[in-house]
N, C-alpha and C positions, 0 to 999 in steps of 0.2 A: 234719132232712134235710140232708146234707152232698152239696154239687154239685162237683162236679170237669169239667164239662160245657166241653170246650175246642174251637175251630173254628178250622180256616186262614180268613184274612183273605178275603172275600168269597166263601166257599162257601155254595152254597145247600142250604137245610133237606131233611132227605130226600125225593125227589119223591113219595111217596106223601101228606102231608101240607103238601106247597105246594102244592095246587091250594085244598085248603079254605082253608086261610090265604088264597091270593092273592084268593079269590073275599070273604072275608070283607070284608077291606081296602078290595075296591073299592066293595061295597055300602054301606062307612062313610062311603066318600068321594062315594057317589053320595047319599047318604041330606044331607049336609054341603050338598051342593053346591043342593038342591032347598029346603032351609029357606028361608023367609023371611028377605033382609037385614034387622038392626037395626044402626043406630048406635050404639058403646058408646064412651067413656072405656077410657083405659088407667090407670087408677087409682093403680096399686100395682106394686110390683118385678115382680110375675108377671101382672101383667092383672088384673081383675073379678072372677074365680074363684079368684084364689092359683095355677093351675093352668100357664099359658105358654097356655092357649088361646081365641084371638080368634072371636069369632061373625061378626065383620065380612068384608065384600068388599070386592074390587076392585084388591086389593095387587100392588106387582110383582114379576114372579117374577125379573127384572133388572136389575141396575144397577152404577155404577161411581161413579169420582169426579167424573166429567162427565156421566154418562150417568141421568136420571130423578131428577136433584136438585133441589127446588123451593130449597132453600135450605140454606145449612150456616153457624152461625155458630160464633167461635171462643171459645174459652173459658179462663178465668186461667191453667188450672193442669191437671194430669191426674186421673184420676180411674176408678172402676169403677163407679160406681153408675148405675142406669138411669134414662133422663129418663120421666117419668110426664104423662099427656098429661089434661085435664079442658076440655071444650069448646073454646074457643078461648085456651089456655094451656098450656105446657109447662113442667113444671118439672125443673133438676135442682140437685145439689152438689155442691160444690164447696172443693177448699179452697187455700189458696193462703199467700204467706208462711212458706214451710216448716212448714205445716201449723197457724202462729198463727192464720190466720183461716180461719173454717168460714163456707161462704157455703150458701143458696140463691138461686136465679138463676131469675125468671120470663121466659117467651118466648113472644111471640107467636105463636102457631099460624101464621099466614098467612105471614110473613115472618121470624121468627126472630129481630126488633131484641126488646132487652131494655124488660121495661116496668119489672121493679123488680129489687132485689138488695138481699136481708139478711143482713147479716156477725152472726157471734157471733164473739169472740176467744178463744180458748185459749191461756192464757199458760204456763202449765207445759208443758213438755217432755213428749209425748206416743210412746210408742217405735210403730213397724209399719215393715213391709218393703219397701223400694223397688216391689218392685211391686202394694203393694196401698197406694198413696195415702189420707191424712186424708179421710173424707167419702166411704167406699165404702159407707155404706149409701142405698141408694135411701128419697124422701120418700113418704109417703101422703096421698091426699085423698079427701074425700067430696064434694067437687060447690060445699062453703060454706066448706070450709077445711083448710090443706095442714099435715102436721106431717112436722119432720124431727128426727134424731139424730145427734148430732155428736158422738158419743165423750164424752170429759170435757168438755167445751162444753154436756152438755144436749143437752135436747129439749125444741123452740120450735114454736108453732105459730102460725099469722098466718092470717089470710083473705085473699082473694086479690088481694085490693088492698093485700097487703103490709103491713097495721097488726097487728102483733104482740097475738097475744092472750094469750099465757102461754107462760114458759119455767121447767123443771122442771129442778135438780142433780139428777142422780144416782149424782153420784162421779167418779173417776177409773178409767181403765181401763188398765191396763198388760199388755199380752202385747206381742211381739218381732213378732208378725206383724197387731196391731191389731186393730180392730174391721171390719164386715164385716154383722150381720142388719139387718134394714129392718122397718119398723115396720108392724102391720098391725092395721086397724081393727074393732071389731063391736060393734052395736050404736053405743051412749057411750060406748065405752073404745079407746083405742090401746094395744093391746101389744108388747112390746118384749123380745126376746130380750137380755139384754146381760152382755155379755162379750167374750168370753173373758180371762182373767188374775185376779190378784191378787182379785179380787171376782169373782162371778157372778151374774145374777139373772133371772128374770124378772119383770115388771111391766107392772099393767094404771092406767092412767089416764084420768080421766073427760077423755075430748075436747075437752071445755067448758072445764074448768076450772085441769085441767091437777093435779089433787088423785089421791093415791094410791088406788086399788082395792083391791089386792090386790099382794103381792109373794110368791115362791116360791124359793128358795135350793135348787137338785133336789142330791141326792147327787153328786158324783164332777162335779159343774161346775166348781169353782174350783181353781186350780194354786196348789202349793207358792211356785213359783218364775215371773217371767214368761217364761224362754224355755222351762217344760214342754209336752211336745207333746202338748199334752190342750185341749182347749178347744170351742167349738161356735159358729160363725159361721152355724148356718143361719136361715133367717128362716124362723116358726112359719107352718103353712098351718091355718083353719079351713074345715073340712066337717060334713056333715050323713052320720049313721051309725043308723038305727033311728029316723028322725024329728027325732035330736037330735044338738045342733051342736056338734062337741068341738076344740079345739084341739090341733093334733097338733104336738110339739115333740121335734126329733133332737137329743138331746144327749148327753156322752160316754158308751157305753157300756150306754145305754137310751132308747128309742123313748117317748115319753110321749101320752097322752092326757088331758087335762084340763078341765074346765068353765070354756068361757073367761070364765063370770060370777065365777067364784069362783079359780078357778085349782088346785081339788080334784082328785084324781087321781079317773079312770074307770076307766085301767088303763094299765099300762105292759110292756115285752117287752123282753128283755136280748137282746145279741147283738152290739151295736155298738162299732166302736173308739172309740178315747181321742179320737178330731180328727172332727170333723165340719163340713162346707161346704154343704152343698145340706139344700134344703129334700125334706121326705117328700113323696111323690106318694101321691094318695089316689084310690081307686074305694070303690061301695060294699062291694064285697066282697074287699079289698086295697088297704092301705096297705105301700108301699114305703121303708124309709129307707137310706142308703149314708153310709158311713163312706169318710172319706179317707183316705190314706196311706196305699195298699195296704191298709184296715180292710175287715171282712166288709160287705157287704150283707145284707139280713134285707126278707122277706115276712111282712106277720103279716095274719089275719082280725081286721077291728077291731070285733066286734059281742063282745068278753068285758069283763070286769071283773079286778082286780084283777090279781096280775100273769101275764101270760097266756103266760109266754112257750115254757112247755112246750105247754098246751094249744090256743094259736091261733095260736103263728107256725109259715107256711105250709111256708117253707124258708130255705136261708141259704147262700150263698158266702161259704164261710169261709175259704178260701186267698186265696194273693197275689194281692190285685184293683190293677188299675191306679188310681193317683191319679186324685180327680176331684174338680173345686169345680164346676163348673156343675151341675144341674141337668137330670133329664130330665123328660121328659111319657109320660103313660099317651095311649095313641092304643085305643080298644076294647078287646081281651083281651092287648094288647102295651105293653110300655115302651121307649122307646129314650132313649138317653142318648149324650151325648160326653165319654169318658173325658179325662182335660189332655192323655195323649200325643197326639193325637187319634184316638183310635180309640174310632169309634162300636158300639155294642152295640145290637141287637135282641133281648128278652128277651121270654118268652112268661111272661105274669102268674101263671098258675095253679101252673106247678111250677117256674120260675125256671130254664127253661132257654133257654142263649143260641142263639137262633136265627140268627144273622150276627153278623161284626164284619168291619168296612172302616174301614182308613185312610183319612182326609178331612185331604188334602194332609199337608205335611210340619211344620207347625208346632203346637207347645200352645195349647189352650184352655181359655177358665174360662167362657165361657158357657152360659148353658140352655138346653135347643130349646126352642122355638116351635110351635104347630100355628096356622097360619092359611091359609084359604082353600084346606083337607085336605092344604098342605104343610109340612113341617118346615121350619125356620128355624135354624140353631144358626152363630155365627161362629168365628171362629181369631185368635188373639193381635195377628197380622199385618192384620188387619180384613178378611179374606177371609170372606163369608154365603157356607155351602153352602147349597143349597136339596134336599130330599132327597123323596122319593116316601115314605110311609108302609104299607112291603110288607115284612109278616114272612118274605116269602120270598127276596128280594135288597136290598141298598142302590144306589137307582138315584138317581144326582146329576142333578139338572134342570138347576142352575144355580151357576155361582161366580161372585160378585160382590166385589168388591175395590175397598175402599176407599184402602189404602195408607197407613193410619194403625193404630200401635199400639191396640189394642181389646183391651178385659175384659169392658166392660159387656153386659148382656142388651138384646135390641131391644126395641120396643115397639110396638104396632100398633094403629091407629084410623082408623074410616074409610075404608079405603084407602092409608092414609099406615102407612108405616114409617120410627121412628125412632130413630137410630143415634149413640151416643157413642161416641167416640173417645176416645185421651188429651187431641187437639187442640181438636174442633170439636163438635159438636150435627148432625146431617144431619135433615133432612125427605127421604124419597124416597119419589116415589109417579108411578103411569102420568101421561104428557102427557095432559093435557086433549085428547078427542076434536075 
C-alpha cells in the first residue's frame, strides 16, 4: 500500500470521523487518569517499557528556567543522551577533552551534587558531527547496576557505588556522524545495537559478567566508507508479540525481529531506507519503523515469520518523508511523532494515514515524545517542551516551556519529576511542594 496522504498544517481530520476519534482519545485519557499511581524508575533512553511512556503522576505541565526547578546542575561538556533516573540516583554521559574522555556522572536525586564520576579514555581519534557529541548514547540499569557504551571506549558497567564491574572492547567505530543507540537490558543480557560505520553489529552480553552472548552482523549494516549514508543509530525496543518476547531492531533497509535469547531471526520486513535514527514503536497488533533522511516509513503486523514483508507489512510512505531522529510514541490506535523540521504528525495505526501535521515553533528537533500524565512531552533543539493534548483530531498545545539552552536529549520522567539535559546543565523540574 503506497500513501500519498498530504494535509495543510493544522487542518482538522474530516468532521465525520473526529467525533469518534475525539471521543476515543478522551476515554484513553480518562481510562489513564483513574489507574492507580505507581512509582516507577526511568531506567532506560525510553522509560521501563522501551516505549516514551510513564505510568507515573503528578508532573508539571509548566516550567521555565526559574520557574518549577528543584535543581540544575552543570555539566563538563555537551551532549545528547538522556539522564536515566533509578531511585534516588540520576545518571547520565558524558564526554569531554574533545571527546578523549567518556565519562559517567552519578547525581543525586534530591539535589543534583555528584556522588561519583567514571572516566574511560579514548585515545584514538574518534570522527561524529558537531552536533551529535562523544557519549550520545544513553546508560541502562536495572535497580543493582548501571551499564554504559562509549563508542571505541567500550562498554563498562559498575554498580551504583561506582565500583567498576567489567568493561568489554568492542572495537572501534568510525562513521562521520558517530555513534548514537543506547543500550537495553533483558533478562541477563544487555544489548547493544553498535554502529554505524566501518564495522556493524549487534551484541548481547551477560550483565554479570560482561562475557559475549551472541553477536549478529544483519545484511546491508556496515558501510564501504565512513562518510556512507547508510547506517543505523536506533536503539532496539523489546516487546511481547503472541506471548513471546522479541527484539525489534530498525536497521538499513529492513525492520528485524529477533529472539533476544539468541539473536535468531523470527522475521524481518524490507522497506526501509539506507539511515535510520529512531527506535520502532510497537503495539500488539503494529509495529512501526521510520527511516531518516527523507527514507519511507513502513507499518508491518508482527504476529508472521520469515520475511514478511509482502504478507504482513500493513502500509508504507514511500515518498519524500521529512527527516527525522527523534522518536515517536503509539498513544491507542494513533502514532504521533516530531519530524527535525519540527513538524509534528498524527498518524492513524491501522492504514497509516496522516491525520494532522502542526508546526511546533520555528526550530529543529531530534527529540522523542513523551506520554505522561495523558500528555505528550517532545522538545526543540532551542530547549523549548511543547506540551501537546493527545487528539487525533487537532494538535492543541497546553504548554511551551523553555529552557533556553541548546537541547537534543529526550526527557525522562519519575515520580513526578521531570528530567531534562541540555548541552549545559542536568534540570530536575517538578510542581512546588503543596
Amino acid at each position: 500500500m503506497h500513501l500519498t496522504v498530504h494535509r495543510p498544517y493544522g487542518l482538522a481530520h474530516r468532521a465525520g470521523r473526529q467525533g469518534g476519534r475525539t471521543a476515543a482519545c478522551l476515554t484513553l485519557v480518562i481510562l489513564a487518569a483513574i489507574q492507580p499511581a505507581r512509582a516507577e524508575d526511568w531506567p532506560a533512553w525510553r522509560g521501563p517499557r522501551g516505549n516514551g511512556h510513564s505510568a507515573d503522576s503528578g508532573f508539571p505541565l509548566r516550567w521555565s528556567a526559574s520557574e518549577n526547578v528543584r535543581w540544575k546542575k552543570e555539566l563538563p561538556g555537551p551532549g545528547n543522551s538522556t539522564p536515566i533516573v533509578t531511585g534516588q540516583r540520576v545518571f547520565v554521559t558524558c564526554a569531554s577533552d574533545q571527546g578523549h574522555r567518556r565519562s559517567l556522572i552519578c547525581l543525586d536525586r534530591a539535589t543534583g551534587q555528584v556522588l561519583w564520576e567514571r572516566h574511560v579514555p579514548c585515545e584514538n581519534p574518534e570522527p561524529t558531527h558537531e552536533s551529535n557529541p562523544h557519549c550520545s548514547s544513553s546508560p541502562v540499569t536495572d535497580g543493582q547496576r548501571v551499564v554504559a557504551w562509549h563508542g571505541s571506549a567500550g562498554i563498562v558497567a559498575y554498580d551504583l557505588d561506582g565500583t567498576e564491574l567489567w568493561r568489554k572492547d568492542v572495537g572501534r567505530f568510525e562513521h562521520v556522524w558517530g555513534t548514537g543507540s543506547s543500550p537495553v537490558l533483558y533478562q541477563d543480557a544487555v544489548i547493544v545495537n553498535c554502529g554505524p560505520g566501518l564495522q556493524s553489529f549487534v551484541v548481547a552480553l551477560d550483565k554479570r559478567t560482561g562475557d559475549e552472548l551472541w553477536r549478529r552482523t544483519f545484511p546491508e549494516m556496515t558501510s564501504a566508507r565512513i562518510d556512507e549514508y547508510r547506517g543505523s543509530w536506533s536503539t532496539p525496543v523489546i516487546d511481547k508479540v503472541n506471548e513471546r518476547d522479541l527484539l525489534f531492531l530498525s536497521l538499513p533497509l529492513w525492520l528485524y525481529a529477533v529472539d533476544p535469547l539468541t539473536g535468531v531471526d523470527v522475521w524481518r520486513s524490507g522497506g526501509l531506507g539506507k539511515l535510520v535514527y529512531t527506535s520502532p514503536l510497537t503495539s500488539p497488533e503494529t509495529v512501526v519503523a521510520m527511516s531518516g533522511y527523507e527514507g519511507p516509513v513502513i507499518a508491518v503486523d508482527p504476529r508472521g515469520a520469515g520475511d514478511i514483508t509482502t504478507s504482513h507489512r500493513r502500509w508504507i510512505h514511500d515518498q519524500k518523508n521529512p527527516q527525522r531522529v527523534g522518536s515517536g510514541v503509539i498513544v491507542g490506535p494513533y502514532m504521533y511523532v516530531l519530524n527535525e523540521p519540527g513538524i509534528a504528525w498524527c498518524v492513524e495505526l491501522a492504514t497509516g494515514e496522516i491525520l494532522w501535521k502542526q508546526r511546533l515553533g520555528k526550530v529543529a528537533s531530534w527529540n522523542s515524545v513523551c506520554l505522561a500524565e495523558g500528555r505528550l512531552y517532545v522538545a526543540n533543539q532551542a530547549g523549548t517542551t511543547y506540551v501537546v493534548k493527545p487528539d487525533p483530531s487537532e494538535c492543541t498545545v497546553l504548554a511551551e516551556n523553555d529552557l533556553g539552552e541548546p537541547m537534543n536529549a529526550s526527557l525522562a520522567f519519575s515520580e513526578g519529576q521531570v528530567f531534562a539535559r541540555t548541552f549545559q546543565h542536568v534540570y530536575c523540574i517538578q510542581n512546588p511542594a503543596p
